[in-house]
RODO-2510 file (C-alpha; in nm, 4 decimals, decimal comma):
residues 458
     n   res          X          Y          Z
     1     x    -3,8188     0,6726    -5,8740
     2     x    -3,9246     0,3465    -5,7729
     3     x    -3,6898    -0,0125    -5,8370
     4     x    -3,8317    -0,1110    -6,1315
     5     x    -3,7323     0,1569    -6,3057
     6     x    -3,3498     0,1046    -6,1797
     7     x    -3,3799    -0,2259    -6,2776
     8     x    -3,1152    -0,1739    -6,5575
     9     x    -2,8893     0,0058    -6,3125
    10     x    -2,8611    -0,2881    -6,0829
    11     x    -2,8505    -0,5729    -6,3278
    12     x    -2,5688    -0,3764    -6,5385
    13     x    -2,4172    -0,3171    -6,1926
    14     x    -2,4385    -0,7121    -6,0958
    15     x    -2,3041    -0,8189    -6,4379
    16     x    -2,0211    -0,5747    -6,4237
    17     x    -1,9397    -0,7079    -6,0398
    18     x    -1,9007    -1,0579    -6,1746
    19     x    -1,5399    -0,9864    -6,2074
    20     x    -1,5031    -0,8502    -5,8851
    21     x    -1,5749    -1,1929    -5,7870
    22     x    -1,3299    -1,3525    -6,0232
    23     x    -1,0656    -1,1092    -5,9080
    24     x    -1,1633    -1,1353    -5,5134
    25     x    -1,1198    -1,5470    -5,6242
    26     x    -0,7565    -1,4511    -5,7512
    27     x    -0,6309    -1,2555    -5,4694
    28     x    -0,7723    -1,5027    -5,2079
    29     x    -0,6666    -1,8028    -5,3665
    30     x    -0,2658    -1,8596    -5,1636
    31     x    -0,4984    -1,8540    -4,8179
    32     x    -0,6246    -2,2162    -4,8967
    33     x    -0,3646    -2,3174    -5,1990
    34     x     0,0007    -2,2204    -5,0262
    35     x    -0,0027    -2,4157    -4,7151
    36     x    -0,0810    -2,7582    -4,9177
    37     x     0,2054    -2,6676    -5,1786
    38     x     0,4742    -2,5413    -4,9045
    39     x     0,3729    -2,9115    -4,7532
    40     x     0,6120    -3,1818    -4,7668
    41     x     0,3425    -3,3987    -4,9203
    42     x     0,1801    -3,2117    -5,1192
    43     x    -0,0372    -3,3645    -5,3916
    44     x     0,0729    -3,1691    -5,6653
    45     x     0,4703    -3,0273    -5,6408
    46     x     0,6155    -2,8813    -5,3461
    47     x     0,7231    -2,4895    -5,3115
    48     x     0,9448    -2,3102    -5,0770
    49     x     0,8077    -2,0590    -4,8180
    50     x     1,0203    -1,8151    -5,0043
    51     x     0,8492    -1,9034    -5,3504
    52     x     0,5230    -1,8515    -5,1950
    53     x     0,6023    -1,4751    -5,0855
    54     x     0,6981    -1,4243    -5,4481
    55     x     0,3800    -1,5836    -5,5451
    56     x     0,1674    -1,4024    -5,3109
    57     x     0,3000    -1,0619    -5,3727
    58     x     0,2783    -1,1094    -5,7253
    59     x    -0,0733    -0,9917    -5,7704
    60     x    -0,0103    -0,6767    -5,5551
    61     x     0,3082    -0,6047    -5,8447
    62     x     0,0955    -0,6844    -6,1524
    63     x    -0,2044    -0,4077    -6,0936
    64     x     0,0978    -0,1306    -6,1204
    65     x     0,1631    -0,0975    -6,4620
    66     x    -0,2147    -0,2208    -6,5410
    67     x    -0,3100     0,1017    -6,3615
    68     x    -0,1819     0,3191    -6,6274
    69     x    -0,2676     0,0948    -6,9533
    70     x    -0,6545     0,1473    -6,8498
    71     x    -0,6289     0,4999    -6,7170
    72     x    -0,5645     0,5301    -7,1050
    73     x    -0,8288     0,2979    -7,2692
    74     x    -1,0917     0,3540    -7,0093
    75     x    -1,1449     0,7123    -7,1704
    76     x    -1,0731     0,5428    -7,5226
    77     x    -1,2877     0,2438    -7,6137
    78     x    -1,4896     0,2789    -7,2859
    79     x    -1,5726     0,1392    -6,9164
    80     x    -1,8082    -0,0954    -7,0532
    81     x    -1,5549    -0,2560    -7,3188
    82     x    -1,2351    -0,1809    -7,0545
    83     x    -1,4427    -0,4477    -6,8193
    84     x    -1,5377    -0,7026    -7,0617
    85     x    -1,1653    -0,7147    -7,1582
    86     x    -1,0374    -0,8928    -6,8110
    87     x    -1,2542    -1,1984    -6,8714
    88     x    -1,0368    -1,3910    -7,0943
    89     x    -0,6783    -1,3129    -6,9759
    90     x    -0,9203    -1,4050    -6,5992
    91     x    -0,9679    -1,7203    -6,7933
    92     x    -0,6204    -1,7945    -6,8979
    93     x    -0,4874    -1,7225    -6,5543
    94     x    -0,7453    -2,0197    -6,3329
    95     x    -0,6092    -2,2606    -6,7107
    96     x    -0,2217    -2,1678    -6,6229
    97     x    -0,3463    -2,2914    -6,2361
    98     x    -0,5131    -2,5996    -6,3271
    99     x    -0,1691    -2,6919    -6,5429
   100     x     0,1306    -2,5158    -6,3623
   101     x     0,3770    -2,7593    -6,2547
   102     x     0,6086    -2,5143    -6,0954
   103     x     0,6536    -2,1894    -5,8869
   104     x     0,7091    -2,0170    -6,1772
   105     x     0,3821    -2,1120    -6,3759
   106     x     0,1964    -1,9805    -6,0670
   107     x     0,3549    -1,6969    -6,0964
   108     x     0,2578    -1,6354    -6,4207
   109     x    -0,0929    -1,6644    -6,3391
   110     x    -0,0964    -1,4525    -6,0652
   111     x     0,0733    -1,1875    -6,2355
   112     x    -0,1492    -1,2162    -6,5546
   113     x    -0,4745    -1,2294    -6,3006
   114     x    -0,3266    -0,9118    -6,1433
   115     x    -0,2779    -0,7072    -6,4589
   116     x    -0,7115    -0,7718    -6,4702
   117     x    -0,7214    -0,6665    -6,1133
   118     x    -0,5313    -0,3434    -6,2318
   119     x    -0,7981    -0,3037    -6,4685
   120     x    -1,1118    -0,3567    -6,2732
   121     x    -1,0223    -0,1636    -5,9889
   122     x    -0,9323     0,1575    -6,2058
   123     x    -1,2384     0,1081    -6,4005
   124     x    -1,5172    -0,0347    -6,1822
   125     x    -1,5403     0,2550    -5,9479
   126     x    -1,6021     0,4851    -6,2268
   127     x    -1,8549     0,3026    -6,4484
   128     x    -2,0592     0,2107    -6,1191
   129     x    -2,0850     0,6192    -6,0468
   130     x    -2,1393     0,6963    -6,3935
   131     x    -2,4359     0,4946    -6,4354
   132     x    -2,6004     0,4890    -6,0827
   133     x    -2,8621     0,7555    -5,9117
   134     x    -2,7155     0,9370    -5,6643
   135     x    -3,0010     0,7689    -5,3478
   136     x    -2,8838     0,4427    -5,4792
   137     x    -2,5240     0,4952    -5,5859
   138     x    -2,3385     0,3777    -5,2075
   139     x    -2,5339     0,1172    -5,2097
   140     x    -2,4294    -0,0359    -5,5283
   141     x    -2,0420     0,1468    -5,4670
   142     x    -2,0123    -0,0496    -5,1933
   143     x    -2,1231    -0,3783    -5,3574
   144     x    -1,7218    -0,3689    -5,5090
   145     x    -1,6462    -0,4838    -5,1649
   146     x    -1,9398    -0,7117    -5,1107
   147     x    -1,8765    -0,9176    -5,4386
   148     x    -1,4790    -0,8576    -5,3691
   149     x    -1,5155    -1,0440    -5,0428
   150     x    -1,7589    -1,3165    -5,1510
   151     x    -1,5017    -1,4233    -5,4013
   152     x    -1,2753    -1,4684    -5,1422
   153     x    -1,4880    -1,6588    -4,9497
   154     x    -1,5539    -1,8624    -5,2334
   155     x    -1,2214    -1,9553    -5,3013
   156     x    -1,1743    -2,0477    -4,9565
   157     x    -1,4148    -2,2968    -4,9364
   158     x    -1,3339    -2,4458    -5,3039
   159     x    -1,0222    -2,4595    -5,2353
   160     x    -1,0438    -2,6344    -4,8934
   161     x    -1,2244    -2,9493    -5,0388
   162     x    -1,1330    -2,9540    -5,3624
   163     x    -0,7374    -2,9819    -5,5328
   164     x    -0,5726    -2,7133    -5,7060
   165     x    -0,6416    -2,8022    -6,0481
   166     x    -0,9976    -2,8773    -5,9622
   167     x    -1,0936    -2,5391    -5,7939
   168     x    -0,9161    -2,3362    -6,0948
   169     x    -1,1394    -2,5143    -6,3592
   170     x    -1,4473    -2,4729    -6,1189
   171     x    -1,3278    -2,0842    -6,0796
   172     x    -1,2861    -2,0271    -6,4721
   173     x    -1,6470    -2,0185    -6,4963
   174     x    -1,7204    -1,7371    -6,3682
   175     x    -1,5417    -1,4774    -6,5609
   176     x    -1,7222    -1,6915    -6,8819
   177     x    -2,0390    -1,6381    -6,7754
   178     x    -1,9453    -1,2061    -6,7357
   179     x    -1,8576    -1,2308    -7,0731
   180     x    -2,1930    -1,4024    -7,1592
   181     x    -2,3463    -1,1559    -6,9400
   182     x    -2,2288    -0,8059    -6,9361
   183     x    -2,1838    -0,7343    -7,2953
   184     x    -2,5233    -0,6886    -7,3223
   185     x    -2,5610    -0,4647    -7,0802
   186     x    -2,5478    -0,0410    -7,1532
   187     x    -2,2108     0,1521    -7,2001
   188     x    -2,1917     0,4743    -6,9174
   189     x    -2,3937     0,7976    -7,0488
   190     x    -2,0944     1,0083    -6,9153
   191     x    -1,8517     0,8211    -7,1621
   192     x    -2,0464     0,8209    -7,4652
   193     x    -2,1228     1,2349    -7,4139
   194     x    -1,7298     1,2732    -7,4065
   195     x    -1,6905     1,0724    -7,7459
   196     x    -2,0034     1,2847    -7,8706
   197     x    -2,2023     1,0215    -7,9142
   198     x    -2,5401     1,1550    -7,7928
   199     x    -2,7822     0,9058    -7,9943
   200     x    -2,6145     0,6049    -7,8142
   201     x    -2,6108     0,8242    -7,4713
   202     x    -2,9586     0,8793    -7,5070
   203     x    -3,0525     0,4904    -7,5318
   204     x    -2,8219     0,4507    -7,2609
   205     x    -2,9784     0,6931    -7,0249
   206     x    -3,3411     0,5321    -7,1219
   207     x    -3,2684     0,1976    -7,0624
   208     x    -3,0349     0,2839    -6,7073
   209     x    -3,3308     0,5441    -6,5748
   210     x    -3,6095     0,2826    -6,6760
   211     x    -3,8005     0,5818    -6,9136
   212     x    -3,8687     0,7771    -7,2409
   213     x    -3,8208     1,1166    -7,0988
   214     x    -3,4490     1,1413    -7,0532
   215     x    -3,3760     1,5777    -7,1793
   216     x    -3,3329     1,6864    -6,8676
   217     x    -3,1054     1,4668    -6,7530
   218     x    -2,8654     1,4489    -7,0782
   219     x    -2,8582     1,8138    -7,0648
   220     x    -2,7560     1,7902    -6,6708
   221     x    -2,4779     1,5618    -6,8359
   222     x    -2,3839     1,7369    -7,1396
   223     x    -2,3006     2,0258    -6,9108
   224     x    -2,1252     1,8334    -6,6851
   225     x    -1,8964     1,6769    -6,9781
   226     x    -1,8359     1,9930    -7,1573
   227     x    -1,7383     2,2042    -6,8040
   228     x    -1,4848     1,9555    -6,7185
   229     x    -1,3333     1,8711    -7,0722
   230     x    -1,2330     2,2547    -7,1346
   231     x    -0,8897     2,2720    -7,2907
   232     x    -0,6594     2,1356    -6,9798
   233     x    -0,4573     1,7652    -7,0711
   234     x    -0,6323     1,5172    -6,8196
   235     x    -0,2925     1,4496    -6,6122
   236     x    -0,1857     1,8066    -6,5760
   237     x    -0,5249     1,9122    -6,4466
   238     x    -0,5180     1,5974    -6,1985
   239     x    -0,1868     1,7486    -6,0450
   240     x    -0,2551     2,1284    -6,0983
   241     x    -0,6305     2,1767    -6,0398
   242     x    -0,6982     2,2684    -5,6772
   243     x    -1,0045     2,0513    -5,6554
   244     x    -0,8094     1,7545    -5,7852
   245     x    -0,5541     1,8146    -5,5616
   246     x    -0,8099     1,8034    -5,2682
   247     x    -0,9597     1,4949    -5,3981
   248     x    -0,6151     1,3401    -5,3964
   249     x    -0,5735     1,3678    -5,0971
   250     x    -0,9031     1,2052    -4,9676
   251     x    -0,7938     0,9291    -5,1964
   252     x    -0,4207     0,8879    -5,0211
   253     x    -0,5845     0,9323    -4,6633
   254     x    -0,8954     0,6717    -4,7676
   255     x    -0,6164     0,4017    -4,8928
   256     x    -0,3786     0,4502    -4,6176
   257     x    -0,6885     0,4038    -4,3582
   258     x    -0,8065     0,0764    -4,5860
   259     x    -0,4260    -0,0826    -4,5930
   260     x    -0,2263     0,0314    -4,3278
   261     x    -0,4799    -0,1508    -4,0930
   262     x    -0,3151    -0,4958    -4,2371
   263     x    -0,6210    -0,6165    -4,4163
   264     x    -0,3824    -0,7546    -4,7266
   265     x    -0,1621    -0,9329    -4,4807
   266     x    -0,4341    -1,0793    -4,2608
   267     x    -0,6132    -1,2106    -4,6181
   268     x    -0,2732    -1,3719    -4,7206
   269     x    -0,1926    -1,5230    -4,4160
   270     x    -0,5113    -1,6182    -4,2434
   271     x    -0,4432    -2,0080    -4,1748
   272     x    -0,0984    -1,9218    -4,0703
   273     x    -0,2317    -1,7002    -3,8392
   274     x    -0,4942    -1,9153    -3,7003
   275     x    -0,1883    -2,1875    -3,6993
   276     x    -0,0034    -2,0066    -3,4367
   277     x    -0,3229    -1,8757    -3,2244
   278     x    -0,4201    -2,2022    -3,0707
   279     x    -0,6287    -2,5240    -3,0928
   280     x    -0,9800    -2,3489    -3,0087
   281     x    -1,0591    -2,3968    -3,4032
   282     x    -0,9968    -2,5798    -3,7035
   283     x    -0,7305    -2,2877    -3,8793
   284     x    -0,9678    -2,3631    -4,2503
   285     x    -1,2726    -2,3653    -4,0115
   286     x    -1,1963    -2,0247    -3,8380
   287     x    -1,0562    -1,8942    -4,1929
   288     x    -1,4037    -1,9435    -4,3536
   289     x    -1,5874    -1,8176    -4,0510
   290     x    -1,3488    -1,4835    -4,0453
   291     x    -1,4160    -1,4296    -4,4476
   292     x    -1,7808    -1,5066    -4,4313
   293     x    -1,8661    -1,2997    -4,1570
   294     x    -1,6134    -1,0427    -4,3652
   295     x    -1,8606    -1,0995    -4,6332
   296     x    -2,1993    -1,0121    -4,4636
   297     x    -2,0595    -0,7114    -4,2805
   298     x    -1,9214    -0,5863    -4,6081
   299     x    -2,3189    -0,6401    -4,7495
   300     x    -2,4453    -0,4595    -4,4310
   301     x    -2,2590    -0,1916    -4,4847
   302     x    -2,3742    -0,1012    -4,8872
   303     x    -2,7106    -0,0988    -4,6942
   304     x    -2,6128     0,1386    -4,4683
   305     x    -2,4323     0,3774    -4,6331
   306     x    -2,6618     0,5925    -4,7967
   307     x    -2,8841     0,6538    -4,4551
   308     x    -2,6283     0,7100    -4,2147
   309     x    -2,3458     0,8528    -4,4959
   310     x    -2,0150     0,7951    -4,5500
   311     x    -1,8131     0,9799    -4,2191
   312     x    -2,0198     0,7973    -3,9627
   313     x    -1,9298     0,4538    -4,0961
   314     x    -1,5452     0,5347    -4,1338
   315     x    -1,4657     0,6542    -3,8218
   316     x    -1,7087     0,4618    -3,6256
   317     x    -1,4956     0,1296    -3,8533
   318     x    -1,1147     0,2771    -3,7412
   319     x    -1,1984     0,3169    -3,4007
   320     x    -1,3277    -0,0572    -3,3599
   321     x    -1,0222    -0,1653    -3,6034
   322     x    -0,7789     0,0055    -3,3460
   323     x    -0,9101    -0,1778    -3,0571
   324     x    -0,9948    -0,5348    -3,2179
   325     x    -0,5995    -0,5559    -3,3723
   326     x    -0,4717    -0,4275    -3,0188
   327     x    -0,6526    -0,7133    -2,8213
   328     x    -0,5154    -0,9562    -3,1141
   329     x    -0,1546    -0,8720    -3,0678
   330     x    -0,2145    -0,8112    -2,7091
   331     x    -0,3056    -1,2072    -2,6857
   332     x     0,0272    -1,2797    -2,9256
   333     x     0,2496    -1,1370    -2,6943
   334     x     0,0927    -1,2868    -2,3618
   335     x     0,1278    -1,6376    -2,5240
   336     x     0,4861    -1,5759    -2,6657
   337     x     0,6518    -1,3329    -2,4069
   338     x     0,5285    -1,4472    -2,1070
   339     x     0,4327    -1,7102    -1,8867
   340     x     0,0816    -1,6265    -1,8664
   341     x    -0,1428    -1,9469    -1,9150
   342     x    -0,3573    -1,8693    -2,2420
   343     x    -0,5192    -2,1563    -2,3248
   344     x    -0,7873    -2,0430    -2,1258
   345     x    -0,8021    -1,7681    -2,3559
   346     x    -0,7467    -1,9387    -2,6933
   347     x    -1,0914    -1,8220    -2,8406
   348     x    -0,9654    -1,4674    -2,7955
   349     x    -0,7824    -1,4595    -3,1462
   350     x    -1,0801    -1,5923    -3,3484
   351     x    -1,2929    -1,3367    -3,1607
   352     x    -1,0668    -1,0413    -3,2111
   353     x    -1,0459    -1,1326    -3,5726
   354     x    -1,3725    -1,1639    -3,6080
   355     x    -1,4796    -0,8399    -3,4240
   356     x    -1,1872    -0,6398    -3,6439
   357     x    -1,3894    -0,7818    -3,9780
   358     x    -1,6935    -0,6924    -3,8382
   359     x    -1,5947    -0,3314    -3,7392
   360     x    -1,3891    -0,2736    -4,0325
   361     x    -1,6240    -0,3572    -4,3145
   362     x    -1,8805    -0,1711    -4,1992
   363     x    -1,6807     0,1719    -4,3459
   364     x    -1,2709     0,0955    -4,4076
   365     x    -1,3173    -0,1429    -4,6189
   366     x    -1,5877    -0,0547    -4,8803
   367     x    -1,6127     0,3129    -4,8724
   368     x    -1,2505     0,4140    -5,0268
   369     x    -1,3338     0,2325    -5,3998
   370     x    -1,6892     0,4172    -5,3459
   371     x    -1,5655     0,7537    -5,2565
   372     x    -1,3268     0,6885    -5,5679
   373     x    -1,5641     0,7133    -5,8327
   374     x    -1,7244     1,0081    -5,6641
   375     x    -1,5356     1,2991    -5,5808
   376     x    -1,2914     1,3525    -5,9199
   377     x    -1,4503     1,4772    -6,2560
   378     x    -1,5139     1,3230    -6,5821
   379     x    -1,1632     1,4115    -6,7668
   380     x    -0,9327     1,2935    -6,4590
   381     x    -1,1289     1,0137    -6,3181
   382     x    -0,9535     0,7314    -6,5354
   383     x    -0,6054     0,8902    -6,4074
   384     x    -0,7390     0,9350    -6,0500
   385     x    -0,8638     0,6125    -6,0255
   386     x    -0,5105     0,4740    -6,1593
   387     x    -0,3249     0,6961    -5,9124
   388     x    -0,5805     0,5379    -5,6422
   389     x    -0,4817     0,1984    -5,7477
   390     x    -0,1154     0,2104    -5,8149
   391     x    -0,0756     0,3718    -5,4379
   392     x    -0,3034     0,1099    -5,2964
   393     x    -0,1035    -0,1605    -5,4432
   394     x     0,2219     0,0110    -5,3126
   395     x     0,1082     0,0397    -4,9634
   396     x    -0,1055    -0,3088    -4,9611
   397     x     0,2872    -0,4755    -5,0816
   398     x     0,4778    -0,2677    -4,8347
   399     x     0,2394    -0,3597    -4,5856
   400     x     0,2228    -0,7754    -4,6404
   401     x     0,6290    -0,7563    -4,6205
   402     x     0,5935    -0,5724    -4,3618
   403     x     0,3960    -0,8539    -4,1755
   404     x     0,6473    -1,0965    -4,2632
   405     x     0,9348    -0,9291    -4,1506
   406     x     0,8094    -0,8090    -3,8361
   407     x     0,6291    -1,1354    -3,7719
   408     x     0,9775    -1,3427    -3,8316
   409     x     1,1941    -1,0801    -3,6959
   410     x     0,9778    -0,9819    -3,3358
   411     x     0,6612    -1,2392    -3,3332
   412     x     0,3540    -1,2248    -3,4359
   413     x     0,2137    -0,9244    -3,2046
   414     x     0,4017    -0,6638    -3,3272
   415     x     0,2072    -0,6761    -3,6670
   416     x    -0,1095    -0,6301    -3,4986
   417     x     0,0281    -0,3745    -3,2522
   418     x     0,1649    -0,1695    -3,5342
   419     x    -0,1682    -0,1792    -3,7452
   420     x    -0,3765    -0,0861    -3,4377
   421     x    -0,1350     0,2505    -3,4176
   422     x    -0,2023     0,2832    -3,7963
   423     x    -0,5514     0,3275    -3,7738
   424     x    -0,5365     0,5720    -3,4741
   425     x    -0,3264     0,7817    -3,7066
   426     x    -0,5461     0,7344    -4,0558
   427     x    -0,8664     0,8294    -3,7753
   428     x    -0,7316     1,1517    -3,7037
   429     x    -0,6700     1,2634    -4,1016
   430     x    -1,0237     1,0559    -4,2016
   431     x    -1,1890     1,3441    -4,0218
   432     x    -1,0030     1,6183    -4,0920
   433     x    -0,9814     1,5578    -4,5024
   434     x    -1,3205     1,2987    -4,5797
   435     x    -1,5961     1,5281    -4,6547
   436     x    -1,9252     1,3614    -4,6799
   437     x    -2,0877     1,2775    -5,0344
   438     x    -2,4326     1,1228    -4,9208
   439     x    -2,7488     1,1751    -5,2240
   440     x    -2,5259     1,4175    -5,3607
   441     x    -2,5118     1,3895    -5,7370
   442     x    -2,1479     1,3862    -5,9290
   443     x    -2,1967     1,7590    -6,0051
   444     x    -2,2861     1,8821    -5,6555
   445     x    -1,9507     1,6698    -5,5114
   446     x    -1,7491     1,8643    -5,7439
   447     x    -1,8803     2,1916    -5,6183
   448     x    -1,8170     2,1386    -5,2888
   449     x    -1,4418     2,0873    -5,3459
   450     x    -1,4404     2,3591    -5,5612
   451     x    -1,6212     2,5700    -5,3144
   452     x    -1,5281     2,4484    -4,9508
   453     x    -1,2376     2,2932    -4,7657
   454     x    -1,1855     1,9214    -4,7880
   455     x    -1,2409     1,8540    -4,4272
   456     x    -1,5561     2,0708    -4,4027
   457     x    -1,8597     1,8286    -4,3077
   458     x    -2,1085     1,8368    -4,6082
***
């Protein structure tokens, strides 16, 4: 099958993604925004340091109970209407920005932006699977991460030359032009079999596979739907089925190698990083450097990932991860423990930063939310991909205070020492529980959990 007749599959893939950006805008947007509030003359009103942990955690809180309101209307009015549903609370949120005149207000937006983050992240995953071909289906998987990462490198740069209010009403576009843009695009075959509705999941298939002939393939699906949409309720077959319970597992071992490495603490608290490192760059000027290189690595990757697979990338990103994030603390502690000289050295945490991005997008950071929309069934993947979600929002919170405190408490290269022992530990159960799902289609995935250990190389 050659592109043109995918050409449906990417640009419903690429209008769907546009809120990816807005959210990857939203979680990004304290890097640039907190240090001129927590500033003594700020332009606009002043915050606390406290007030800006509150506001930063905020969207890590919100996606929680999110999580479970579109694990239930994902599989109710559908991932294409569950999507289009985050664009105008998205829109509110950059409007309460442009207008707050206190911590509070910011809050607010956060939170609300977070509860769309929630959504997105449950839903994304599964709509992307649903509707792409397996020998195309990483590639687009991992553009979550690509467009995730270019919004926060979008909000870094808006937000470095333009004020506060200005950069939220430049950032409400884009979750306008989504609206404008994905509703026209096709609902997922897989949802429209499981409401029955075969006329509109044959138009669907048509338009998504770029042809007439689609029999085959709706059979393939109809099969599919009615095998895993026998009589069990969707939540007590995600906890009871052994398959599920194997995919579970994958999911907690993916998320624990994608957060325990730091990546939501470094994101927060980039410029306050690059603050304490040295004078060898501008802190904004290395922060935009770190996420843009974070951005390309992330787009290298969704073109790697269905030649070499998924395994190769992940381990081949945790073993890099360990060592970049052991350097960077190693540098912390010679310039705050001892008497060593270091501004000789005071490239060496814009280097190690930039290696870790490098290393880590290439598998840790992309290939959980792909893997997500891959290994569950039909009937549990709205659940699953809550469960995913609501843990990685857990451990991605635990992990930011966890920053702080140690950071405050110790100095800064404990954080980094204790990240670099994380990802030794999430190596080890990466290849003893991630099978590989490379050009497999949904169906064959499900049969090799059914069929063969987890940790069994596919």
């Amino acid at each position: 099958m050659d592109a043109s007749s995918r050409f449906y599959q990417y640009l419903s893939a690429s209008t769907a993604l546009l809120s990816m950006i807005t959210g990857g805008m939203h979680y990004a947007w304290p890097s640039p925004s907190i240090p001129k509030l927590t500033q003594t003359n700020s332009s606009a009103f002043q915050i606390t340091p406290e007030e800006g942990s509150w506001i930063i955690i905020m969207e890590l809180i919100a996606p929680i109970p999110s999580c479970f309101f579109s694990a239930i209307i994902t599989d109710n009015i559908g991932r294409k209407k569950s999507i289009l549903s985050t664009s105008i609370p998205y829109f509110v949120s950059w409007l309460i920005i442009a207008f707050a005149k206190s911590a509070s207000m910011l809050c607010l937006a956060r939170f609300l932006a977070g509860l769309c983050d929630g959504v997105i992240f449950t839903v994304m995953p599964l709509y992307i699977a649903e509707i792409a071909d397996p020998n195309i289906r990483g590639f687009l998987g991992a553009g979550i991460s690509v467009v995730w990462i270019f919004g926060m490198l979008l909000i870094n740069v808006i937000g470095a030359y333009l004020t506060i209010p200005v950069t939220a009403c430049v950032s409400s576009v884009v979750p306008l032009v989504m609206l404008a843009t994905f509703i026209w695009m096709p609902e997922s075959p897989y949802f429209l079999i499981m409401k029955n509705d075969i006329k509109q999941a044959t138009l669907s298939l048509q338009k998504l596979k770029g042809r007439n002939d689609v029999e085959d393939e709706l059979q393939r699906l109809q099969n599919a739907v009615k095998t895993n949409n026998k009589k069990w309720s969707n939540f007590l077959e995600l906890l009871t089925k052994k398959s599920n319970q194997k995919s579970l597992l994958i999911i907690v071992v993916l998320r624990n190698a994608q957060q325990m490495s730091g990546l939501a603490a470094i994101i927060f608290y980039t410029i306050s990083i690059f603050n304490e490192a040295g004078d060898f760059m501008s802190p904004l000027g290395a922060t935009i450097l770190y996420v843009s290189i974070q951005c390309v690595m992330a787009a290298v990757c969704s073109l790697l990932i269905d030649k070499t697979g998924r395994r190769p990338l992940l381990t081949t990103s945790l073993v890099g991860s360990a060592l970049t994030l052991f350097l960077e603390g190693t540098y912390f502690y010679l310039k705050d423990f001892t008497n060593v000289d270091t501004t000789v050295f005071n490239f060496v945490p814009l280097l190690a930063l930039i290696s870790f991005v490098i290393v880590f997008n290439v598998g840790a950071q992309p290939i959980p939310m792909l893997i997500q929309g891959e290994i569950f069934p039909t009937n549990v993947k709205a659940m699953a991909s809550c469960f995913s979600e609501v843990y990685c929002c857990v451990v991605a919170a635990i992990i930011s205070k966890l920053f702080q405190i140690l950071k405050d408490s110790f100095g800064m290269f404990l954080p980094f020492y204790v990240f670099a022992g994380c990802c030794v530990l999430n190596l080890i159960f990466v290849t003893i529980f991630v099978p590989e799902t490379k050009r497999r289609t949904l169906e064959e995935i499900q049969e090799t959990l059914g069929e063969k250990k987890a940790g069994v190389k596919c």
